[in-house]
N, C-alpha and C positions, 0 to 999 in steps of 0.2 A: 839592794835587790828589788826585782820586778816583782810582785805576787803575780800570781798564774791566773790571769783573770783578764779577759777580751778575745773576738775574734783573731788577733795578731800573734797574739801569743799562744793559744791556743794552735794555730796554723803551724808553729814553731816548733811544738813537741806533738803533734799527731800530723804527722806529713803524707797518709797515707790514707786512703778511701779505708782501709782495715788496720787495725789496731788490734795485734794479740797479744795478751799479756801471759806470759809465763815465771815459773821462778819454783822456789823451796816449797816443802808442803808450810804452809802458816805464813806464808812469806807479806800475805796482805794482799795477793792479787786480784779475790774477787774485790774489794774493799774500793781498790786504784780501778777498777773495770766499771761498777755502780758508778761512783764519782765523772768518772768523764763521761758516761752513755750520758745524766742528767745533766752536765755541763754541753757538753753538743746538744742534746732539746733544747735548754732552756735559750740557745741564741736559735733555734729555731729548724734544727737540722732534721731532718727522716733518720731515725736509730736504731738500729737493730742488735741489743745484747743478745750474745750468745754463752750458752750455759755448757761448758764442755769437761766440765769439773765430774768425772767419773771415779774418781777417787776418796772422795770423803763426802760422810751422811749429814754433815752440820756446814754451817757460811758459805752457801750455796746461792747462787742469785737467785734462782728459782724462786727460792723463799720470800723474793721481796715481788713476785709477780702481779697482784693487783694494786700494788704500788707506780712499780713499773709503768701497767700498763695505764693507767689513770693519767700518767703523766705523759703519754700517748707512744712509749715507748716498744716498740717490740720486741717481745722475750721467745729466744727458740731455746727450749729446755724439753725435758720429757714432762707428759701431765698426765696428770688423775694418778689411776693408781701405779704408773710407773715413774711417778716423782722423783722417788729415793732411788730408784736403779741405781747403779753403781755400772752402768752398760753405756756404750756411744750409742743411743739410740736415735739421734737426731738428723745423724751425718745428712740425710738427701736433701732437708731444711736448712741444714749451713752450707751444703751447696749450692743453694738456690739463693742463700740472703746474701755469698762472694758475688755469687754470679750481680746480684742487683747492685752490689758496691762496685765490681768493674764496669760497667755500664752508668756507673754515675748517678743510681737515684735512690743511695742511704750511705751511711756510714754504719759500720761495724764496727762492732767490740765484742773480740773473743775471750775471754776468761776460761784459760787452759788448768788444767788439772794441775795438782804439785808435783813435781819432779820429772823424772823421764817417763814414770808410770804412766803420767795423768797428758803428758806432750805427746804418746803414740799414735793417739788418733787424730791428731793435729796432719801426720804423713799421707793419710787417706782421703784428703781435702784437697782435689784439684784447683789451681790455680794461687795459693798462699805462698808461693813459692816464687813469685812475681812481685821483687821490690820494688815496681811503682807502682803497684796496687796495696800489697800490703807489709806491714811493718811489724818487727818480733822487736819485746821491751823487756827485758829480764827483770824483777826485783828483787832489791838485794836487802834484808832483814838479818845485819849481823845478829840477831838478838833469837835466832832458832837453831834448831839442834843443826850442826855439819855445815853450819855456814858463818862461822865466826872468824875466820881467818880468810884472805883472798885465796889463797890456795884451795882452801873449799869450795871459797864460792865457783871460782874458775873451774875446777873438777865438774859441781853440777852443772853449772851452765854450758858446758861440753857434753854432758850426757845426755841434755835435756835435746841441742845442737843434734846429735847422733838420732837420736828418738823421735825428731820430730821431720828430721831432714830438712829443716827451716835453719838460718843463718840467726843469730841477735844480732840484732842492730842499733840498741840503745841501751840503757840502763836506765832504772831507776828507784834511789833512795828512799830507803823505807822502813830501817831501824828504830822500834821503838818496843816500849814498856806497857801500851795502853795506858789507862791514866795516870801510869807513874811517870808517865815518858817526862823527860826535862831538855830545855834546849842542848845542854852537855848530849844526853841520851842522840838525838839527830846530830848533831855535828859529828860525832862520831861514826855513828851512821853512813852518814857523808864522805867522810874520811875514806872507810870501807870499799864506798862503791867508787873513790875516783882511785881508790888502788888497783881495784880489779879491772878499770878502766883503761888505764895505764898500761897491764898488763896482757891486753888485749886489744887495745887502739881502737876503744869502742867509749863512743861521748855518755857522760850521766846527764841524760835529757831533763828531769828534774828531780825534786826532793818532793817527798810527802809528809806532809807535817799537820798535827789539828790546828786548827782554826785560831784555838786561844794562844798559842806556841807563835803564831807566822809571825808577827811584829815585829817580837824578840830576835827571832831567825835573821829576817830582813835586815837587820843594825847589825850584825855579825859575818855576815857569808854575801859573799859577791859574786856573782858573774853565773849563779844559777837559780833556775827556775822554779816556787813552790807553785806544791797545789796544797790550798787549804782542803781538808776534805772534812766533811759531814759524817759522820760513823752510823750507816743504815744498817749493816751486819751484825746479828744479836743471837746468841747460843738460845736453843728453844726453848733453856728453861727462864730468860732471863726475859726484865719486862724493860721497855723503853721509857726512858728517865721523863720524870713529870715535869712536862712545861715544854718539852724536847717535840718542835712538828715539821713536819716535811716541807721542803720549798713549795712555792707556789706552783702552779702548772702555767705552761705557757700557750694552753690552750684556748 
């Protein structure tokens, strides 16, 4: 196995000026949506995260906006005192940051709400609906409530389909336990999403896996894609582990 790491590969699994990632509520979307904004800056790309997540008050990209923006990132989310809305408040903003991605001068990444609840306002967004502009990546996290089985998954990800009026066009794995996760825990995972794959003639673009895990990964499964990823997403009460720092900026 290839670790998910260079321009080439990279070009491999985000084929698209826009990148939306949807899926389950918990499914780890925003988590996979951070991870590749800061992967496209750091080889030096114009980025534009999009915060579309109107369904839950915690794991919000929002959260990590002077983050973001330090590392020269642009976040369209609600601010100040309408942070927390739970409302599409952005929509004329993520029209404007497609519009810059069909035009060719940023890359996007949307991080859609969980379920079909959180993909409604994803239908009100002219132009996403143009698969050589932009790309829908489902994720699949057997390990949350109603998506343990393909039959689930395939369920939601048809209703998500129906709610967003957008097609999936990828998948990608992303079962896991947090820090109990074990390599067993991801292959199985894996397992998961190349069923529902099957079951829909739709490719699992890659796996998500942490960082200390990929190795392991890599000596066991062939012929797909990880991405290590960094864990920036932290519940508000929780503090970031000591010694744990941000990559560098590539400014």
């Amino acid at each position: 196995m290839t670790p998910f790491e260079g321009d080439q590969l990279l070009a491999e699994v985000l084929k698209t000026r826009i990148t939306i990632v949807v899926g389950h509520f918990g499914s780890g979307k925003t988590e996979i949506a951070v991870n590749l904004a800061y992967r496209l800056r750091e080889r030096g790309e114009a980025v534009t995260l999009v915060d579309l997540d109107v369904a839950k008050p915690y794991f919000r990209s929002r959260g990590l906006i002077d983050d973001l923006e330090a590392h020269g990132i642009q976040l369209v989310a609600p601010r100040d005192e309408f942070a927390h809305a739970d409302l599409p408040m952005v929509v004329p903003e993520v029209r404007a940051a497609v519009g810059q991605a069909a035009a060719g001068l940023r890359r996007v990444i949307i991080d859609a709400g969980g379920a079909e609840i959180g993909a409604r306002v994803l239908g009100s967004i002219p132009g996403l609906d143009d698969a050589s502009t932009a790309d829908v990546l489902f994720v699949v996290n057997g390990n949350r409530p109603f998506a343990e089985t393909t039959e689930a998954v395939v369920a939601m990800l048809r209703e998500i389909e129906l709610a967003s009026r957008l097609k999936v066009r990828g998948l990608v794995a992303n079962t896991h336990l947090m820090d109990e996760t074990t390599v067993q825990t991801v292959r199985e995972g894996i397992d998961l999403a190349e069923s529902v794959g099957r079951a829909l003639s739709l490719p699992v673009r890659f796996c998500v896996v942490r960082a200390n895990l990929a190795d392991a990964l890599r000596a066991q499964v062939r012929g797909l894609l990880l991405l290590p990823i960094d864990r920036h997403m932290m519940p508000p009460f929780s503090l970031r582990r000591p010694g744990v720092r941000r990559r560098s900026s590539v400014l």
